[in-house]
GUGUTOR-53854 format. One record per residue (C-alpha): residue number from 1; x negated, y, z negated. Coordinates in steps of 0.05 Angstrom, whole numbers, plus 5000, padded with zeros to 4 digits. Each point is the difference from the previous one (the first is absolute). Example, Ala and Ser with C-alpha at 12.3 -4.5 7.8 and 13.67 -1.06 7.14 Angstrom:
2
+-----+------+------+------+
|  nr |   xx |   yy |   zz |
+-----+------+------+------+
|   1 | 4754 | 4910 | 4844 |
|   2 | 4973 | 5069 | 5013 |
+-----+------+------+------+
This chain:
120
+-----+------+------+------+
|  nr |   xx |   yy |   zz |
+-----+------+------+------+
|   1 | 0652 | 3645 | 4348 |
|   2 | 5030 | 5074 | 5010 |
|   3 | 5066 | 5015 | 5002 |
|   4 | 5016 | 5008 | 5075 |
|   5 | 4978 | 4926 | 5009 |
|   6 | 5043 | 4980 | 4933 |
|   7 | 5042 | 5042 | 5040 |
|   8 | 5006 | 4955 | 5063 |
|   9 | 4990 | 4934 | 4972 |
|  10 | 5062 | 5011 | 4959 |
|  11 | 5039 | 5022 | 5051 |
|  12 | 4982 | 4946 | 5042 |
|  13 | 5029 | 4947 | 4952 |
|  14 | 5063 | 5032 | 4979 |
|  15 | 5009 | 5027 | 5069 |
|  16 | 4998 | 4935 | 5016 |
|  17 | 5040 | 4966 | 4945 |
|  18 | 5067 | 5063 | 5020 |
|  19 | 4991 | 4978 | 5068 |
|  20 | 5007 | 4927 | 4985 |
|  21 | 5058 | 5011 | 4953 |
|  22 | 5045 | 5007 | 5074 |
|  23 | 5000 | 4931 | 4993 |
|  24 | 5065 | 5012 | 4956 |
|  25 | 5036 | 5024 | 5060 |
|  26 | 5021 | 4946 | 5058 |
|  27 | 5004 | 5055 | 5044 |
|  28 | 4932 | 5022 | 5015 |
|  29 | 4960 | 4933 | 4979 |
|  30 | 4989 | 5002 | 5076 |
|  31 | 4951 | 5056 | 4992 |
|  32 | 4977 | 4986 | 4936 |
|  33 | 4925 | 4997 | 5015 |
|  34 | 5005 | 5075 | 5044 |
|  35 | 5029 | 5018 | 4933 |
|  36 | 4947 | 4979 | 4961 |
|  37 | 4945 | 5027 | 5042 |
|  38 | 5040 | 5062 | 4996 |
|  39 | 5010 | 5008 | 4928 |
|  40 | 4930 | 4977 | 4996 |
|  41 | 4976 | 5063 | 5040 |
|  42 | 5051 | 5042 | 4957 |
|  43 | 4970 | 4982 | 4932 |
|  44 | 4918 | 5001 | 5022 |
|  45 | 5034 | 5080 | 5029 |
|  46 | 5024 | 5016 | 4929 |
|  47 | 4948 | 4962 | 4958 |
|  48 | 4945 | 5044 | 5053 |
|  49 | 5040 | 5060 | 4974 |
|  50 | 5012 | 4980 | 4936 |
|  51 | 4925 | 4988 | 4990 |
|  52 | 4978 | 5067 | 5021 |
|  53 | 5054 | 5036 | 4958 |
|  54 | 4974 | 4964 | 4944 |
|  55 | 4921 | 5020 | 5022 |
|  56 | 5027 | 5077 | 4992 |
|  57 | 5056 | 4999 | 4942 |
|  58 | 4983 | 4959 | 4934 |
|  59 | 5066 | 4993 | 4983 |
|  60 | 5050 | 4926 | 4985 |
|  61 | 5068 | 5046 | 5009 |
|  62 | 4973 | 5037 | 5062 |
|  63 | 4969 | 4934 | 5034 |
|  64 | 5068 | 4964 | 4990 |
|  65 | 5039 | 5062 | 5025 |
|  66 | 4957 | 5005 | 5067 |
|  67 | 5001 | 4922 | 5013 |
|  68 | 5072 | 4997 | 4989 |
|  69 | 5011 | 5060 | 5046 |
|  70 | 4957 | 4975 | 5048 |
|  71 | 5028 | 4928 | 4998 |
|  72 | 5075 | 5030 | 5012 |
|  73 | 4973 | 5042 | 5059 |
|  74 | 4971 | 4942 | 5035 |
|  75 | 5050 | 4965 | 4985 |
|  76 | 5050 | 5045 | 5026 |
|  77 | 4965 | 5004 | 5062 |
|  78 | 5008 | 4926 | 5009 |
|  79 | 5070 | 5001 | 4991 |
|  80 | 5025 | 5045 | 5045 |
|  81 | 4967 | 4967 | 5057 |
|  82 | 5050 | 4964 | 5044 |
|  83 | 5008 | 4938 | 4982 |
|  84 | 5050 | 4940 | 5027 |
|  85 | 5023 | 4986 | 4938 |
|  86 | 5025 | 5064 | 4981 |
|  87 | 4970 | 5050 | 4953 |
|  88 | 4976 | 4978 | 4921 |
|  89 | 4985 | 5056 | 4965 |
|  90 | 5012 | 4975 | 4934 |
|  91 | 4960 | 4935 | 5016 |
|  92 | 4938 | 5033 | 5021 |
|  93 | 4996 | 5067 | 4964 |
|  94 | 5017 | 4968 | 4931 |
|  95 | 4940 | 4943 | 5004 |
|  96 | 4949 | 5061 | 5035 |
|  97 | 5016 | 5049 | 4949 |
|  98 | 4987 | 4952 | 4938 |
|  99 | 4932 | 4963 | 5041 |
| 100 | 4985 | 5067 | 5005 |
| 101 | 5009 | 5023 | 4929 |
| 102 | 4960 | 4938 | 4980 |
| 103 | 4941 | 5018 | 5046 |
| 104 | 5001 | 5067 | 4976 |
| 105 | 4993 | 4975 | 4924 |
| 106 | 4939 | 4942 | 5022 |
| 107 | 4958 | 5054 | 5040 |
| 108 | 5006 | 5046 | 4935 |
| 109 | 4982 | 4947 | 4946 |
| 110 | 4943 | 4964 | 5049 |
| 111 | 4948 | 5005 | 5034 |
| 112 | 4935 | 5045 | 4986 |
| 113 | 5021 | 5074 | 4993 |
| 114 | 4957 | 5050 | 5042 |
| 115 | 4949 | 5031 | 4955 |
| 116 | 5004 | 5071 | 4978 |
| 117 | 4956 | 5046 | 5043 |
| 118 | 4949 | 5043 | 4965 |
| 119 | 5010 | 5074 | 5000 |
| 120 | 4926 | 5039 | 4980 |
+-----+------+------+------+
């Protein structure tokens, strides 16, 4: 499996798993399946990312840097949509930056590295 599909299989799951931790919070357990499907979409967008970062850079401390970036910036971009309940920042960017960090580590360590290209 290469690492772009490592990549979005990963992110499906724990994208899936942050968006079902809502559940903890009365408030929105209305919406909780939009906000699965959402954070679903979110982590299969950074594990895609992730994935091809770790295609190009061979590197544990620069795959978990990039995932964790990317998971805060989607995640930020979630939470400053309007919402009726008010903004969360610290509910949503905390859980997106560490999925993130944690798809960042998974697309480094797995999946089938690309192979080196032959220069003659």
């Amino acid at each position: 499996m290469n690492k772009i599909l490592v990549g979005l299989i990963f992110g499906a799951v724990l994208g899936a798993l942050d968006g079902a931790s809502a559940w903890f919070y009365p408030e929105v357990r209305s919406v909780i399946a939009s906000i699965m499907v959402g954070s679903t979409i979110k982590g299969m967008l950074v594990g895609l990312l992730s994935g091809w970062f770790a295609r190009k850079v061979n590197s544990t401390v620069w795959g978990i840097v990039a995932g964790s970036a990317l998971g805060l910036a989607f995640a930020f971009a979630v939470a400053v949509m309007p919402s009726e309940t008010g903004h969360h920042y610290l509910e949503i960017m905390a859980p997106g930056f560490v999925v993130g960090a944690i798809i960042g580590f998974l697309t480094q360590k797995m999946g089938t590295p690309v192979p080196a290209k032959r220069t003659s």
